[in-house]
C-alpha positions as CSV (number, residue, x, y, z in Angstrom):
1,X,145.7,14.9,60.7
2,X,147.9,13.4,63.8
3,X,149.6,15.4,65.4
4,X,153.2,13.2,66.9
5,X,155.2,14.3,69.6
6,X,157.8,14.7,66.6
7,X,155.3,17.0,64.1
8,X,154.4,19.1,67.0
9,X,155.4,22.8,67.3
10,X,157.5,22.9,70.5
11,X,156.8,26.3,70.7
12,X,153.7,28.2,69.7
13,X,153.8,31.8,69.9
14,X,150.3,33.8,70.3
15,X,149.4,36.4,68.3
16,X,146.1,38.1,70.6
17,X,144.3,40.2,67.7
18,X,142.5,43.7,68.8
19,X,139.4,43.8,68.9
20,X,137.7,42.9,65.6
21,X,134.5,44.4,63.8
22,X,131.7,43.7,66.1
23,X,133.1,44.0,69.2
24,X,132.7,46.5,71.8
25,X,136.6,47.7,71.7
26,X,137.0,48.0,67.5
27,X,138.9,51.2,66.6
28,X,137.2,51.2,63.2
29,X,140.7,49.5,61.4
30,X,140.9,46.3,60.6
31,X,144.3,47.2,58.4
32,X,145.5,48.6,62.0
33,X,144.8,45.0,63.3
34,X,145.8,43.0,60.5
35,X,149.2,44.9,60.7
36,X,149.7,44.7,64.2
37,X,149.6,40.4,63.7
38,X,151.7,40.4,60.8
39,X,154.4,41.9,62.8
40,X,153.9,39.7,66.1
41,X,153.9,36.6,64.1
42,X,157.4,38.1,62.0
43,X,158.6,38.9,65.5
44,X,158.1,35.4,66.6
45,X,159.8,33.7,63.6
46,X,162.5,35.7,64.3
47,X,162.8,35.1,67.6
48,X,163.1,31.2,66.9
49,X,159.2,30.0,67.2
50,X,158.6,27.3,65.9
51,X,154.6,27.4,65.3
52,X,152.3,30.4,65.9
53,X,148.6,30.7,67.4
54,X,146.0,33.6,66.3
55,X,143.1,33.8,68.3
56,X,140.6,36.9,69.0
57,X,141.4,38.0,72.2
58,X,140.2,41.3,71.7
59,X,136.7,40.5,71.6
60,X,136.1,40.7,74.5
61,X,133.2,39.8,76.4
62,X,133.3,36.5,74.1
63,X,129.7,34.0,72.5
64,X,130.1,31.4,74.4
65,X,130.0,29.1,71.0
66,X,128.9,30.9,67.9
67,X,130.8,33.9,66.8
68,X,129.0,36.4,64.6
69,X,129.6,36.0,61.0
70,X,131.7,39.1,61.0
71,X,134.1,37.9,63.2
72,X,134.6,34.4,61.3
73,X,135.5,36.7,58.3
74,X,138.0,39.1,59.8
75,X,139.8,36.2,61.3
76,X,139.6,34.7,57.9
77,X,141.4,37.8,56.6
78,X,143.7,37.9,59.7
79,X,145.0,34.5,58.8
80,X,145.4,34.2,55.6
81,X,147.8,37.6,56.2
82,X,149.5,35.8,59.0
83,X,149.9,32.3,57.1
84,X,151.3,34.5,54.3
85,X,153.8,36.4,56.0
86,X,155.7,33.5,57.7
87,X,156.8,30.1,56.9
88,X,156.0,29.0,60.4
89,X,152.8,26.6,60.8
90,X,149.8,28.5,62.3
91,X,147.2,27.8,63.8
92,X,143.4,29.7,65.1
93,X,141.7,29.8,68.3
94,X,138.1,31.3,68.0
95,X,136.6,32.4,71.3
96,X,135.3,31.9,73.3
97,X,134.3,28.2,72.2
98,X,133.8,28.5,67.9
99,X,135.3,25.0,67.0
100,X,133.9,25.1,63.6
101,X,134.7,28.4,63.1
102,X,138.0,27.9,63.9
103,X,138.2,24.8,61.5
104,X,136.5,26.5,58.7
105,X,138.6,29.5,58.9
106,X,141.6,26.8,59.2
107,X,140.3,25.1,55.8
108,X,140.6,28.2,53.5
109,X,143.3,29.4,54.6
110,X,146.3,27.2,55.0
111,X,146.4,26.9,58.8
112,X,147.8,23.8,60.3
113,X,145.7,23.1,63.8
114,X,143.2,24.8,65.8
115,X,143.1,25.2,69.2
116,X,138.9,24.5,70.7
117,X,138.5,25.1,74.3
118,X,136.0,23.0,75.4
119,X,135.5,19.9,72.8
120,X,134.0,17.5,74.9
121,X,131.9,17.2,78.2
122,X,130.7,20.2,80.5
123,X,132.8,23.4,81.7
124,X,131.1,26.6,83.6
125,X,132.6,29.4,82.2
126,X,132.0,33.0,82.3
127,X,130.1,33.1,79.3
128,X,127.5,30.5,81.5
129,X,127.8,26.5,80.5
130,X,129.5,25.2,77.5
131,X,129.1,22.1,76.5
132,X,131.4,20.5,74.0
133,X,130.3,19.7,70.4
134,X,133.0,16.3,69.6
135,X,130.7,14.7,67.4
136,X,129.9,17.8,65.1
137,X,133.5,18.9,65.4
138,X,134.7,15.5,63.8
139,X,132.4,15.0,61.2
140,X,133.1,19.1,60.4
141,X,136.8,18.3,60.2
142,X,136.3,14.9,58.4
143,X,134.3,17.0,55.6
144,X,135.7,20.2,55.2
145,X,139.3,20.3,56.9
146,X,141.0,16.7,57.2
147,X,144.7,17.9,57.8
148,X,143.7,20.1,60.1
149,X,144.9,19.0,63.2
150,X,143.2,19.7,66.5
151,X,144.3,20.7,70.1
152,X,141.7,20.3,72.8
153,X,141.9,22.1,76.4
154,X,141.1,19.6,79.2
155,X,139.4,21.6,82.3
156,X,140.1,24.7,80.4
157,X,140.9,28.1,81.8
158,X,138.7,30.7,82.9
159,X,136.5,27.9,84.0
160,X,135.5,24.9,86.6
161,X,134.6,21.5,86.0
162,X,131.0,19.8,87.2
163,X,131.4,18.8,90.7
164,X,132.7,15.2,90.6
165,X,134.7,15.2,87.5
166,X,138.5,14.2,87.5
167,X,141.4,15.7,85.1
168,X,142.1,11.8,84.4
169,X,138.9,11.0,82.9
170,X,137.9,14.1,81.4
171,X,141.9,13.5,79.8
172,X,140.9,9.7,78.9
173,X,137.3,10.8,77.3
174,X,138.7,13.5,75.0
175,X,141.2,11.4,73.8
176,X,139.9,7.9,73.3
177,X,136.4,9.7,72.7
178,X,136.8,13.2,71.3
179,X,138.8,12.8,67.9
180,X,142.0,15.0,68.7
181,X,145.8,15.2,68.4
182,X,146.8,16.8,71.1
183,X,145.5,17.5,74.3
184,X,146.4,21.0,76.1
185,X,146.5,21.7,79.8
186,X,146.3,25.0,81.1
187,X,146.1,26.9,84.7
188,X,143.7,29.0,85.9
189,X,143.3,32.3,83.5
190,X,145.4,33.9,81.1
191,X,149.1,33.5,82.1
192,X,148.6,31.3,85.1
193,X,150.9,28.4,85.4
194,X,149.6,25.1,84.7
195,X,150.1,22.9,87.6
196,X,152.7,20.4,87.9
197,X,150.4,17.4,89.4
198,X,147.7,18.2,86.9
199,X,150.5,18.0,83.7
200,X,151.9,14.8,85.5
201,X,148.0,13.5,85.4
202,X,147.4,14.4,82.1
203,X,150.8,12.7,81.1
204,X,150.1,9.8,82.9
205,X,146.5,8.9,81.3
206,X,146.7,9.7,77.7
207,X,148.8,8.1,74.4
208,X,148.9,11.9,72.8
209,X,150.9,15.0,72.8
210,X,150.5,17.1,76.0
211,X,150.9,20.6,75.6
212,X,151.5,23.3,77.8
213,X,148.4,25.7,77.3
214,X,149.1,28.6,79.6
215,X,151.6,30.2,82.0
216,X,155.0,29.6,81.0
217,X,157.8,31.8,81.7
218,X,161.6,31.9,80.8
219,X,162.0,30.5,84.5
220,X,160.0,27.6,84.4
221,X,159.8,26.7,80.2
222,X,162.6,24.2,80.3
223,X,161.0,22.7,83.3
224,X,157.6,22.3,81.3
225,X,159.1,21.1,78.3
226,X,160.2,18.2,80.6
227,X,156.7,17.2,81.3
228,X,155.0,18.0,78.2
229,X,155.8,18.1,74.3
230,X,155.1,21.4,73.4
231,X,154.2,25.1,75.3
232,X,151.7,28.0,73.8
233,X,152.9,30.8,75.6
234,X,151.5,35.0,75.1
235,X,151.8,36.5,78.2
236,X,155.5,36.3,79.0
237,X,156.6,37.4,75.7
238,X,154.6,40.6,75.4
239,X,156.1,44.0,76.2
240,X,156.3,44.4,79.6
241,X,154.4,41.0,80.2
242,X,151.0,42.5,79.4
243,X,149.2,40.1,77.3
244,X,147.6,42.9,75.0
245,X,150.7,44.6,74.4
246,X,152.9,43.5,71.0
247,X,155.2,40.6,71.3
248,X,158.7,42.1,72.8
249,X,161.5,40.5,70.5
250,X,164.0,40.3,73.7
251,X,161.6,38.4,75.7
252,X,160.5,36.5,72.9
253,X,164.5,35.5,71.9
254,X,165.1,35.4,75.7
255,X,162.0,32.4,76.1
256,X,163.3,30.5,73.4
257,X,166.7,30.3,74.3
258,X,165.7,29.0,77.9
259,X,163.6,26.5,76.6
260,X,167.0,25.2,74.7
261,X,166.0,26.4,71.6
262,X,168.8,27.8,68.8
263,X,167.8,31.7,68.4
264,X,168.8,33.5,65.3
């Protein structure tokens, strides 16, 4: 599936699960979590999202690139709970680095696009190296999920590149090279600003959609929606801008109207 600068969501609301079975922080409910994301993701349509991200940010300290089996299935259920309870397009994230996970989960359930962090090339992350999987991820796509559209992080957060390597080339390789849609360009960590010369780079090298991965705020969205085609923000639009706190529907309604979105 292609994604267009057109077909894109503009912008993509997280919904960061709890920790899921398996994980060192589960409560012992998964109807606890499943609720919780049903809400968020009603809170975002409401607030005037146009596209919404799940991804199991609760699980922390993440596999670097094969989740347990147990996880792959409560995501399953917590998308298929999510896709049904909006009419927004949704997409999953599986962390730390589950691609086919993430497309797998995507095929059975009705989600639009995954988001995988490190497709192609080298990153060293805190889970130790990761090296991307672009070949097995497109023939896995080709196979099982072919409209399944797929957003790749170039020089992902929470990581560093090999010494040497450029934001331009590792840009021009996963595009050209890597069998994606849409290319996403983050800062640092969770909630840090993308920088503006590294957007402008990114912009600059590759034919695709360029989306804002990380950092956006009602201050700088409009800004960012200048340089790029779409924004996946989480941070900014939880309760008191804590990332693991619900999505607040002021900030959420306040973020959308500064990016020059219509709100409801």
């Amino acid at each position: 599936m292609l994604l267009t600068v057109t077909s894109i969501p503009r912008l993509v609301g997280m919904v960061h699960l709890g920790p899921l079975p398996g994980s060192p922080g589960f409560s012992g409910s998964l109807d606890a979590i499943e609720g919780a994301a049903v809400v968020d993701a009603r809170t975002l349509e409401q607030a005037g999202f146009d596209g919404i991200m799940v991804e199991n940010f609760g699980d922390v300290p993440f596999f670097a690139d094969d989740v347990p089996k147990i996880t792959v299935a409560a995501m399953t259920r917590m998308l298929t709970a999510v896709v049904d309870a909006v009419s927004l397009p949704v997409g999953v994230n599986v962390l730390r680095n589950d691609g086919a996970a993430a497309l797998a989960i995507a095929a059975v359930t009705g989600a639009a696009y995954v988001r995988i962090n490190v497709l192609a090339g080298l990153m060293y992350t805190d889970q130790g190296p990761i090296v991307g999987r672009a070949a097995e991820i497109a023939r896995f796509r080709k196979q099982h999920a072919p409209d399944v559209a797929i957003m790749a992080d170039v020089f992902v957060k929470h990581a560093v590149p090999p010494a040497g390597s450029t934001i331009e080339q590792a840009s021009r390789d996963l595009a050209e090279r890597g069998g994606i849609d849409a290319i996403v360009v983050s800062g640092s960590g969770t909630g840090a600003a993308a920088a503006r010369e590294d957007l402008m780079k990114v912009r600059a090298t590759v034919d695709l959609p360029v989306v804002v991965g990380s950092g956006a705020t009602v201050e700088t969205v409009r800004d960012l929606l200048g340089r790029a085609d779409g924004v996946i923000v989480g941070t900014s639009i939880k309760r008191d801008g804590i990332s693991t706190n619900p999505v607040d529907l002021d900030r959420a309604r306040a973020f959308v109207a500064a990016a020059g979105v219509h709100t409801p």
